[in-house]
Backbone and ligand atoms as CSV (ligand in chain L), in Angstrom:
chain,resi,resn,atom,element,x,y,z
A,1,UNK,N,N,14.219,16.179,17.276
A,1,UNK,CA,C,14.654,16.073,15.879
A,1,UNK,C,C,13.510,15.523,15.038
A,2,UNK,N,N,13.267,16.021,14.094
A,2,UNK,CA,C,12.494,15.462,12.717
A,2,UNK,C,C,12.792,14.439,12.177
A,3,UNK,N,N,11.372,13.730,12.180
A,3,UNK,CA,C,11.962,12.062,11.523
A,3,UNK,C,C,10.647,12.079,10.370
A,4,UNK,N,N,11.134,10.811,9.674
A,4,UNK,CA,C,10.053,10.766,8.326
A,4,UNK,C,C,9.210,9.651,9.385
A,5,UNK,N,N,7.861,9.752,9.115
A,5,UNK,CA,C,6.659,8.614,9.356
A,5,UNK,C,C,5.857,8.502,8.344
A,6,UNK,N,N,5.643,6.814,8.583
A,6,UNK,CA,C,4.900,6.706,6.994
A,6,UNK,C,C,3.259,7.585,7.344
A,7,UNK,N,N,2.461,7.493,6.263
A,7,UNK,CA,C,1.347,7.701,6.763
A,7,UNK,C,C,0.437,6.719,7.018
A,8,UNK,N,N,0.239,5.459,6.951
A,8,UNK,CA,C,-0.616,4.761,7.607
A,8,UNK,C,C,0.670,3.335,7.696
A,9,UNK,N,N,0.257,2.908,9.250
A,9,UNK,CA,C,0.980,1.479,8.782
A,9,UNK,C,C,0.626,0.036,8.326
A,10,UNK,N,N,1.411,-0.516,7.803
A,10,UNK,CA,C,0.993,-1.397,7.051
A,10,UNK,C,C,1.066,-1.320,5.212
A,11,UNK,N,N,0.745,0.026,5.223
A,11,UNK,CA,C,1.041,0.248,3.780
A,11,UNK,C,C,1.721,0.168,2.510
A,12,UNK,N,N,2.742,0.274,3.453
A,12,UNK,CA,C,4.437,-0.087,2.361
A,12,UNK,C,C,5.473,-0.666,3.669
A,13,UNK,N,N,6.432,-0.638,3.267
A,13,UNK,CA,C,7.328,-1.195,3.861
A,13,UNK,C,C,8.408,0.122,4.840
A,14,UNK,N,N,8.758,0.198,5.951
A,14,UNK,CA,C,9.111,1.339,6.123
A,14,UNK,C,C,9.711,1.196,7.716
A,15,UNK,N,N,10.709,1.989,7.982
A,15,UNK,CA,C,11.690,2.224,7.006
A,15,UNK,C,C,12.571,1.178,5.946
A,16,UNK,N,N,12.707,0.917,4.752
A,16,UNK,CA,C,13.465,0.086,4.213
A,16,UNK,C,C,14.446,0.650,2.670
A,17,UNK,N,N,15.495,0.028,2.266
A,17,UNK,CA,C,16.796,0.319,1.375
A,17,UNK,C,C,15.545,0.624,-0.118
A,18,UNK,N,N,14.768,-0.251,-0.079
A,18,UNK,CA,C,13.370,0.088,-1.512
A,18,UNK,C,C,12.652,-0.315,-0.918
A,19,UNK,N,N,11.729,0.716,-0.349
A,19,UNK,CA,C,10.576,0.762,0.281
A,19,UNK,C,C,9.577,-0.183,-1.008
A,20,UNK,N,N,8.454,-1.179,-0.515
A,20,UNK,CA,C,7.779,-1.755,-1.322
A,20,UNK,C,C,6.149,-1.666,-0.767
A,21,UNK,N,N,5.126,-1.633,-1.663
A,21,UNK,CA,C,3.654,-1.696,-1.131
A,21,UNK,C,C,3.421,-2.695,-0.843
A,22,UNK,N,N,2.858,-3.208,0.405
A,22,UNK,CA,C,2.456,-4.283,0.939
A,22,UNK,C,C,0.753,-4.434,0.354
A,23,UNK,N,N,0.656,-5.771,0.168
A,23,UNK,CA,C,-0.832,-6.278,-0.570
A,23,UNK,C,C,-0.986,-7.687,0.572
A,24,UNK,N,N,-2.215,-7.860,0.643
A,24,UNK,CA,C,-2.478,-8.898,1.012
A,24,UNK,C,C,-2.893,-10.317,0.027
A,25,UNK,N,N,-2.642,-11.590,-0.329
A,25,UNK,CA,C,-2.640,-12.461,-1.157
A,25,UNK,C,C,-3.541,-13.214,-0.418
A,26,UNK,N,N,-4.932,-13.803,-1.243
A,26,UNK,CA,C,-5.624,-14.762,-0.421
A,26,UNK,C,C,-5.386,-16.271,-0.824
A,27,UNK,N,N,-5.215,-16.692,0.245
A,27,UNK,CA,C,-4.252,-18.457,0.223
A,27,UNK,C,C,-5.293,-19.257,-1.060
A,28,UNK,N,N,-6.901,-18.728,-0.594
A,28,UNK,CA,C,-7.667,-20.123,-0.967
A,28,UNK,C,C,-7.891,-19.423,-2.623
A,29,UNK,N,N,-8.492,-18.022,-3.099
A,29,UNK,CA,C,-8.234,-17.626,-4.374
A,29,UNK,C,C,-7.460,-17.386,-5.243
A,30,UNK,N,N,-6.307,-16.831,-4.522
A,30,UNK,CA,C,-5.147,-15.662,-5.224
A,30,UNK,C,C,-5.172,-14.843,-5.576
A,31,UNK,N,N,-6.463,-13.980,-4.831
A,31,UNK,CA,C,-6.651,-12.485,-5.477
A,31,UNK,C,C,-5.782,-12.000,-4.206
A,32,UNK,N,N,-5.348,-10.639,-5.181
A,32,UNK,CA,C,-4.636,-9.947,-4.500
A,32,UNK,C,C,-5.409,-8.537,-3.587
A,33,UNK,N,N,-5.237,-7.886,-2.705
A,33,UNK,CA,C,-5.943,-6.569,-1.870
A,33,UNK,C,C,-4.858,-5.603,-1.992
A,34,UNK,N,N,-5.330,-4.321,-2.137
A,34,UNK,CA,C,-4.252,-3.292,-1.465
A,34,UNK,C,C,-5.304,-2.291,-1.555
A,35,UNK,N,N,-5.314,-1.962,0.102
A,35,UNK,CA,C,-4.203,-2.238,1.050
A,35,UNK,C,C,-5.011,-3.195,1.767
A,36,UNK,N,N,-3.276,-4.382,1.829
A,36,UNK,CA,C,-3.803,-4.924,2.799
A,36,UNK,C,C,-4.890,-5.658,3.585
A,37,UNK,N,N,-5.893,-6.229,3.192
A,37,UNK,CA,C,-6.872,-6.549,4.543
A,37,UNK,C,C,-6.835,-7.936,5.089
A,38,UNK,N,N,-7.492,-8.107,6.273
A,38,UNK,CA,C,-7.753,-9.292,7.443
A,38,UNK,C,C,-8.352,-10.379,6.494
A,39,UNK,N,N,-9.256,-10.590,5.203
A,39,UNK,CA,C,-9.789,-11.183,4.969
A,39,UNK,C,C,-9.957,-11.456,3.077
A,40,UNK,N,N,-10.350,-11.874,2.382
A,40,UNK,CA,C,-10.204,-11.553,0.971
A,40,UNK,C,C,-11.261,-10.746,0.595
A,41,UNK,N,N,-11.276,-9.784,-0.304
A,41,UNK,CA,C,-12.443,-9.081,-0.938
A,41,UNK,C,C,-13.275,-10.208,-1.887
A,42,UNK,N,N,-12.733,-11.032,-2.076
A,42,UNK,CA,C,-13.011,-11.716,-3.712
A,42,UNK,C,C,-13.745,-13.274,-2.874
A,43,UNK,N,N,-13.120,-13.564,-1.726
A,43,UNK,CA,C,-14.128,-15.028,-1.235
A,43,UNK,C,C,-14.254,-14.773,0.057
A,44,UNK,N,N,-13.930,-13.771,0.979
A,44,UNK,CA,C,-14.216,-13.910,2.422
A,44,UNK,C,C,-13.255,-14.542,2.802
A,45,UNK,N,N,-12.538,-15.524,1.992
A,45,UNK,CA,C,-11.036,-16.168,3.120
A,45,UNK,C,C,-10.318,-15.389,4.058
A,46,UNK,N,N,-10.305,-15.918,5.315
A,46,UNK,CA,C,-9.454,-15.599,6.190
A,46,UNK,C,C,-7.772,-15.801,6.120
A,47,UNK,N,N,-7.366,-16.974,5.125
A,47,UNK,CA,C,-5.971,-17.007,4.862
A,47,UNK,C,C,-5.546,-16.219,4.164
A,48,UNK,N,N,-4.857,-14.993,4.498
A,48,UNK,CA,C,-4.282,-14.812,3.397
A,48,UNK,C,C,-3.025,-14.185,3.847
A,49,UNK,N,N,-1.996,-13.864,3.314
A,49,UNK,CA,C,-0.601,-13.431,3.353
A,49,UNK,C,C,0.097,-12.429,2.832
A,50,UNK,N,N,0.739,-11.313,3.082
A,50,UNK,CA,C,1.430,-10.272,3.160
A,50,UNK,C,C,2.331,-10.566,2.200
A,51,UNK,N,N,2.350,-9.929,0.923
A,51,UNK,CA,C,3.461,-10.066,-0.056
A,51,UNK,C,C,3.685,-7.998,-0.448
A,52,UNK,N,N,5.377,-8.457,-0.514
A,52,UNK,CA,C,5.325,-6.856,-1.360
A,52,UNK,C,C,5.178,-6.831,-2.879
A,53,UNK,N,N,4.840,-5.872,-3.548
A,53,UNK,CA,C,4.242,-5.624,-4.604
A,53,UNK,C,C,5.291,-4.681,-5.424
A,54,UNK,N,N,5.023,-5.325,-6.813
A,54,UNK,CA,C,6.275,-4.766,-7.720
A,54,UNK,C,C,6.285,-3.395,-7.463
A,55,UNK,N,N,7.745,-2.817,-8.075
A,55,UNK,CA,C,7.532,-1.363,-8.329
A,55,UNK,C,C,6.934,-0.723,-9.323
A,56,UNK,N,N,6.887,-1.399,-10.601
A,56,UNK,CA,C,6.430,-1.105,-11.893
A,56,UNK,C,C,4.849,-1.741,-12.066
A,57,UNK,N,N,3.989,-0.432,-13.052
A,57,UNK,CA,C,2.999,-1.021,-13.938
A,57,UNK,C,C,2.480,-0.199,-14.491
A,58,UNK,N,N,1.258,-0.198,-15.166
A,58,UNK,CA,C,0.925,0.325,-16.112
A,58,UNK,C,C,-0.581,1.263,-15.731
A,59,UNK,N,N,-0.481,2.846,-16.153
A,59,UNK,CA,C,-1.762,3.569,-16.180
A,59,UNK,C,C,-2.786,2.897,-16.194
A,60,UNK,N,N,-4.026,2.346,-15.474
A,60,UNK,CA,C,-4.912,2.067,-15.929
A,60,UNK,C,C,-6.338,3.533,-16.413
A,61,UNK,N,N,-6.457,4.063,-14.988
A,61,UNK,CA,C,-6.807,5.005,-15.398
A,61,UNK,C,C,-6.935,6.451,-14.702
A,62,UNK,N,N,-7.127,7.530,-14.737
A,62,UNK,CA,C,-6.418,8.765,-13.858
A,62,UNK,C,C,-7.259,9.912,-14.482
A,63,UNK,N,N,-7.110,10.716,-13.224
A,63,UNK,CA,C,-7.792,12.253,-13.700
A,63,UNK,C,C,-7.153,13.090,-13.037
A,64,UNK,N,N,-7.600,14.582,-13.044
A,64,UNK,CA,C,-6.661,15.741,-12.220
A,64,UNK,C,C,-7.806,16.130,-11.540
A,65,UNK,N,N,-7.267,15.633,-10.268
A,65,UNK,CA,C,-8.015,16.610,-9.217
A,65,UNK,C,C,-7.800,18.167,-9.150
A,66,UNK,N,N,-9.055,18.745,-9.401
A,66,UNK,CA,C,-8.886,20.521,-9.555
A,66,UNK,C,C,-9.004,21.006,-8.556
A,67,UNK,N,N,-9.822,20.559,-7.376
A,67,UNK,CA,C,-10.075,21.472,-6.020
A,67,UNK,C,C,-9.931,20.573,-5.137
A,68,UNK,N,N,-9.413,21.322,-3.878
A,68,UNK,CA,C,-9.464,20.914,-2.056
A,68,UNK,C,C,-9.994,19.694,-2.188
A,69,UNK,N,N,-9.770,18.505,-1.949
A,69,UNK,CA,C,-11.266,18.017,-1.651
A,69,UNK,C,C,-11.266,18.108,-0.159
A,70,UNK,N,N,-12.598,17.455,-0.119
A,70,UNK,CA,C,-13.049,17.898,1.605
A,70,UNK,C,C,-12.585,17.487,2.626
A,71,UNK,N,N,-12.518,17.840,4.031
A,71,UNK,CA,C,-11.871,17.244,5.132
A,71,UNK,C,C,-12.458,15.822,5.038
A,72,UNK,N,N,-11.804,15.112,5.544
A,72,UNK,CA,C,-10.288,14.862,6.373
A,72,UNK,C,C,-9.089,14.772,5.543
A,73,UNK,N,N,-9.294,15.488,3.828
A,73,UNK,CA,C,-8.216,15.584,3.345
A,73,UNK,C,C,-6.745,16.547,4.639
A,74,UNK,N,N,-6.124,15.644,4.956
A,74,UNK,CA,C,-4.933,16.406,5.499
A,74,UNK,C,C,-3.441,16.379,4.907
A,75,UNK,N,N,-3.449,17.626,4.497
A,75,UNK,CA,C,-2.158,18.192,3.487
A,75,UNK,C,C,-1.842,19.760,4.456
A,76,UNK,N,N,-0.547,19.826,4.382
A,76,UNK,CA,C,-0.463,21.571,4.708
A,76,UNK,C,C,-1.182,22.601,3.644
A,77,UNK,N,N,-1.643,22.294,2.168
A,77,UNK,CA,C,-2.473,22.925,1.508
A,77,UNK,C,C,-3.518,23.961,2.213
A,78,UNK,N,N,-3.425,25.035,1.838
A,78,UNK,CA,C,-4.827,26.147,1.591
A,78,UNK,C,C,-5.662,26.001,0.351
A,79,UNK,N,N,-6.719,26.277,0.106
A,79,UNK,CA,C,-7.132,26.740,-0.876
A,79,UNK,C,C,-6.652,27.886,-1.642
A,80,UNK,N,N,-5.453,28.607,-0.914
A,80,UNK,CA,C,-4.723,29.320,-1.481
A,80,UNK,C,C,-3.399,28.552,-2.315
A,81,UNK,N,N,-2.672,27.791,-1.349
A,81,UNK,CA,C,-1.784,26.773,-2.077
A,81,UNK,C,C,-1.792,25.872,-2.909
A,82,UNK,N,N,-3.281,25.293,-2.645
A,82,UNK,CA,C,-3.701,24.078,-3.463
A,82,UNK,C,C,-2.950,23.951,-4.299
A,83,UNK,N,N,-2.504,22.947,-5.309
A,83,UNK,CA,C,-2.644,23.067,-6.449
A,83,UNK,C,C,-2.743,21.585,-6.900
A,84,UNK,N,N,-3.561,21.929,-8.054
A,84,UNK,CA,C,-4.079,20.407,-8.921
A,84,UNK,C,C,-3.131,19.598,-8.769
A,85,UNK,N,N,-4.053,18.224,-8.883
A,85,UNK,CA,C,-2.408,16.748,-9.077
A,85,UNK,C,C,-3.442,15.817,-9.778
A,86,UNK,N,N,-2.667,14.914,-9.928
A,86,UNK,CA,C,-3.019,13.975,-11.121
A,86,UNK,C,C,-3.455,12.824,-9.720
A,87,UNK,N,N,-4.771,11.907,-9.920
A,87,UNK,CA,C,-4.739,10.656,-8.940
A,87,UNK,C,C,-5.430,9.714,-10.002
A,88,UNK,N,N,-5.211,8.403,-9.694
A,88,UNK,CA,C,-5.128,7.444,-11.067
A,88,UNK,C,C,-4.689,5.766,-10.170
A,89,UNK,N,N,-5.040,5.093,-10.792
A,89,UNK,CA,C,-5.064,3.720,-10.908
A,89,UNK,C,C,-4.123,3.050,-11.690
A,90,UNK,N,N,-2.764,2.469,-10.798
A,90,UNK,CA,C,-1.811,1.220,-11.570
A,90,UNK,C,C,-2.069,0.204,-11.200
A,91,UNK,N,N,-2.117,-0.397,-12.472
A,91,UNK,CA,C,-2.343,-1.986,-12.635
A,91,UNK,C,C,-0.795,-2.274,-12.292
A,92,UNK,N,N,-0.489,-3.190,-11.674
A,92,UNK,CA,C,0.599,-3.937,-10.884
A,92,UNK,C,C,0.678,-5.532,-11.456
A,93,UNK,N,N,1.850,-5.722,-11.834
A,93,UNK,CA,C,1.720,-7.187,-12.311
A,93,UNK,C,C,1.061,-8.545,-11.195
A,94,UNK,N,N,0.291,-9.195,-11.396
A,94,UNK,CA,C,0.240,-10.131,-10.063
A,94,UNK,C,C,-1.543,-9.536,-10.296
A,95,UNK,N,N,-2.170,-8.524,-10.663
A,95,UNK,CA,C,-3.367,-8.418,-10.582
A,95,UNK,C,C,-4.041,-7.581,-9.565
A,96,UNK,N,N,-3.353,-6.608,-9.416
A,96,UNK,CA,C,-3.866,-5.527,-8.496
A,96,UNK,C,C,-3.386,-4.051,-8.889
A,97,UNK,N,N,-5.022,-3.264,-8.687
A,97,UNK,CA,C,-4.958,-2.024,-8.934
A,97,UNK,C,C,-5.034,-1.258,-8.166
A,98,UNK,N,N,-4.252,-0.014,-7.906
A,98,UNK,CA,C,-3.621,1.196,-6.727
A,98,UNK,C,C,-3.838,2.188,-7.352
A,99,UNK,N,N,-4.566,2.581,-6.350
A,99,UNK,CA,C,-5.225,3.845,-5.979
A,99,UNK,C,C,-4.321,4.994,-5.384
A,100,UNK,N,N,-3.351,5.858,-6.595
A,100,UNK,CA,C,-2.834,6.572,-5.494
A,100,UNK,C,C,-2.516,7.661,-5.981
A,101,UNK,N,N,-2.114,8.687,-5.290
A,101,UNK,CA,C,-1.257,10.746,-6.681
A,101,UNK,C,C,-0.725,10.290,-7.393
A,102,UNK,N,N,-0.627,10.691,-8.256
A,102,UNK,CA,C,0.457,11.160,-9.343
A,102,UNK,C,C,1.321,12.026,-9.012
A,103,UNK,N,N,2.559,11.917,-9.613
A,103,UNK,CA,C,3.592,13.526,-9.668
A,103,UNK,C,C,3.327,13.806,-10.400
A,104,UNK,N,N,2.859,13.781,-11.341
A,104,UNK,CA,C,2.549,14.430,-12.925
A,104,UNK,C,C,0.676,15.018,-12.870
A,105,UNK,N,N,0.701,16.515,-12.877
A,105,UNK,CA,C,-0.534,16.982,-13.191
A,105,UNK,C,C,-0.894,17.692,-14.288
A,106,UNK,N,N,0.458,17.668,-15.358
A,106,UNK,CA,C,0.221,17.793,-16.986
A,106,UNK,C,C,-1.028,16.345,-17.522
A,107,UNK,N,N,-2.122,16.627,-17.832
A,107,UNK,CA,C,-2.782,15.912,-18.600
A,107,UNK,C,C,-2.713,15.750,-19.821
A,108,UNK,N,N,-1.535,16.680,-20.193
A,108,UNK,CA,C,-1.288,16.110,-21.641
A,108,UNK,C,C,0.085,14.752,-21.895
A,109,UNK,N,N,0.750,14.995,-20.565
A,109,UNK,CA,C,1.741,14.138,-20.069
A,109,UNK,C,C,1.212,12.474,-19.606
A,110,UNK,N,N,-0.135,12.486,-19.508
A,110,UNK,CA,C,-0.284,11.412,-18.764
A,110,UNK,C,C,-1.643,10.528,-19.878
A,111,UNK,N,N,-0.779,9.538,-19.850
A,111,UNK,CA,C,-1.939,8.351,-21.058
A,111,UNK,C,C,-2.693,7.234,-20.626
A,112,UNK,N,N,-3.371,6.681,-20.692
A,112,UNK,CA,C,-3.467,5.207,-20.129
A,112,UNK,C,C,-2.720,3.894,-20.616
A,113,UNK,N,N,-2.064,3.427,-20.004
A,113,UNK,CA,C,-0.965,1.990,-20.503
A,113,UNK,C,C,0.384,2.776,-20.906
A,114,UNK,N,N,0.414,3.864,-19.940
A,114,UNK,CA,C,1.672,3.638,-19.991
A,114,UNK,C,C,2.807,3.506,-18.387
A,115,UNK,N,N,4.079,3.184,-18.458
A,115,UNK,CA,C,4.570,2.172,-17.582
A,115,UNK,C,C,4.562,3.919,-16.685
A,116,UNK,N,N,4.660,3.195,-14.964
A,116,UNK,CA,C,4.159,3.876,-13.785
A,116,UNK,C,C,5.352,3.697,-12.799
A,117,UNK,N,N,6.021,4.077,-11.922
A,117,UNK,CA,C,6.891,3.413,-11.073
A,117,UNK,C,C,6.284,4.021,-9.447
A,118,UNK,N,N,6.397,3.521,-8.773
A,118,UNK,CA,C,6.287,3.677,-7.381
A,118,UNK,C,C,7.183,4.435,-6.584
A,119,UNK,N,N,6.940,5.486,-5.950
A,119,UNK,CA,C,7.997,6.385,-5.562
A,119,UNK,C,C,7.465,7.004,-4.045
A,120,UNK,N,N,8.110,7.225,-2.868
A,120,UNK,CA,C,8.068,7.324,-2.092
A,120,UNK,C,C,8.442,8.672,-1.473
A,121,UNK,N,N,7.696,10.126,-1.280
A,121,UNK,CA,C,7.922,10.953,-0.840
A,121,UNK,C,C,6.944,11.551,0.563
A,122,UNK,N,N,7.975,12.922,1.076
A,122,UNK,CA,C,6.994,13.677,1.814
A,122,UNK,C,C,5.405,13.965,1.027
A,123,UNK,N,N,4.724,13.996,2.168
A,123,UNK,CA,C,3.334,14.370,1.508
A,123,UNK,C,C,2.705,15.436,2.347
A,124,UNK,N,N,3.413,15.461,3.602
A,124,UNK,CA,C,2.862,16.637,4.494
A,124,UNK,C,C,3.898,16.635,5.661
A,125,UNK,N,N,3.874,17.941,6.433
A,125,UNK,CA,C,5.118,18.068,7.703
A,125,UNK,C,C,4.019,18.236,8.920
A,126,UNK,N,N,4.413,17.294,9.968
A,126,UNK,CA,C,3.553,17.517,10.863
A,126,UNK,C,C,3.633,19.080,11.665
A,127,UNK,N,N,3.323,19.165,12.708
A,127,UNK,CA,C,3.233,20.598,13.779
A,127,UNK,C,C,4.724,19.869,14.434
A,128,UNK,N,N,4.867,19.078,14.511
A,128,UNK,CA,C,6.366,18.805,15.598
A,128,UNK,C,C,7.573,18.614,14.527
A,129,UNK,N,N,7.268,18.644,12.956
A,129,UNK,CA,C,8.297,18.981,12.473
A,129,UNK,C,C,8.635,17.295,11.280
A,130,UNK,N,N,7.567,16.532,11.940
A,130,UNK,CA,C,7.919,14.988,11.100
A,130,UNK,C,C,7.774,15.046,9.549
A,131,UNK,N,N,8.490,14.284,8.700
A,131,UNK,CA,C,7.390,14.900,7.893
A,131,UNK,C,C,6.814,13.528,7.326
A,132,UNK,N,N,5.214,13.462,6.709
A,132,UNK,CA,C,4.829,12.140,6.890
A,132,UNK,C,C,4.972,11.666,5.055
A,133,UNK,N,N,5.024,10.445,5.164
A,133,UNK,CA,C,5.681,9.847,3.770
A,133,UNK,C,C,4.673,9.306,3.135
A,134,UNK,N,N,3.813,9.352,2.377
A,134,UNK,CA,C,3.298,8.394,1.417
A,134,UNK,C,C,3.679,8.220,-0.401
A,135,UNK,N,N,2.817,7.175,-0.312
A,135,UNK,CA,C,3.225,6.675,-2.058
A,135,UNK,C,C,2.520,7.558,-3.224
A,136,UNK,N,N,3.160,7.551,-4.304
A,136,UNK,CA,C,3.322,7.941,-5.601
A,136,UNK,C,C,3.288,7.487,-6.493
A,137,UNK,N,N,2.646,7.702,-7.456
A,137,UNK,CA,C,3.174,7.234,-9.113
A,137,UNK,C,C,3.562,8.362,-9.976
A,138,UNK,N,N,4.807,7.674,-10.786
A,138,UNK,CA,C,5.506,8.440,-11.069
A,138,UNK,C,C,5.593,8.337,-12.700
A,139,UNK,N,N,5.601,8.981,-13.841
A,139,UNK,CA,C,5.762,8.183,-15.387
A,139,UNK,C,C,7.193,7.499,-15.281
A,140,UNK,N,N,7.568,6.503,-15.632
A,140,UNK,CA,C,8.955,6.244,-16.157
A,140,UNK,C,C,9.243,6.709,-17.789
A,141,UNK,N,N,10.086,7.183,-17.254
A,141,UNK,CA,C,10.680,7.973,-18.493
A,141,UNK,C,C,11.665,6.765,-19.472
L,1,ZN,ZN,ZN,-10.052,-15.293,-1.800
């Protein structure tokens, strides 16, 4: 039987009722990471702690990817299927910016500062039928 898998772990929360992005918080600065790491980007601290991260924030900034990009992009995509998507940067309250698609690849649809929500879909079906889950930004309407 076919089950959903996230695509990397650690990333979000999973399986859960509102899946949330996991960030790492460093004890001795308070900068925040995503995704995730062993150590702080901002002082080298080794303390730091696993918090989930709002659902909401704001465009910082985004473009439309027009072509394939190169392996190890893995999508069921052809260069026949392709098709453009929007990838872009939300600012997240707490001080961290995510790197992730868009659902929206109207560029006339998409602004900077405006509010973003976090959304959780298929992104590809494996060969055994899984299909694997990653994150989204989505406009709130
Ligand atoms: Zn730090």
């Amino acid at each position: 039987m076919s089950k959903q898998v996230p695509i990397a772990e650690g990333l979000f929360t999973w399986p859960a009722a509102r899946p949330a992005l996991l960030a790492s918080r460093c004890k001795h600065c308070g900068v925040a990471s995503f995704p995730a790491a062993e150590s702080c980007m901002a002082c080298s601290g080794q303390d730091v702690a696993i918090e989930e991260l709002p659902g909401r924030g704001t465009l910082w900034t985004w473009t439309i990817q027009q072509f394939m990009p190169k392996t190890p992009y893995k999508s069921n995509e052809t260069a026949q299927t392709f098709r453009p998507y929007g990838v872009g940067y939300v600012e997240l309250p707490g001080g961290v910016r995510v790197e992730g698609r868009l659902t929206e690849n109207d560029p006339q649809k998409l602004h900077i500062g405006m509010p973003m929500e976090v959304v959780f879909e298929p992104y590809r079906t494996e060969d055994n039928g899984d299909e694997v889950i990653s994150f989204f930004f989505k406009p709130v309407n």
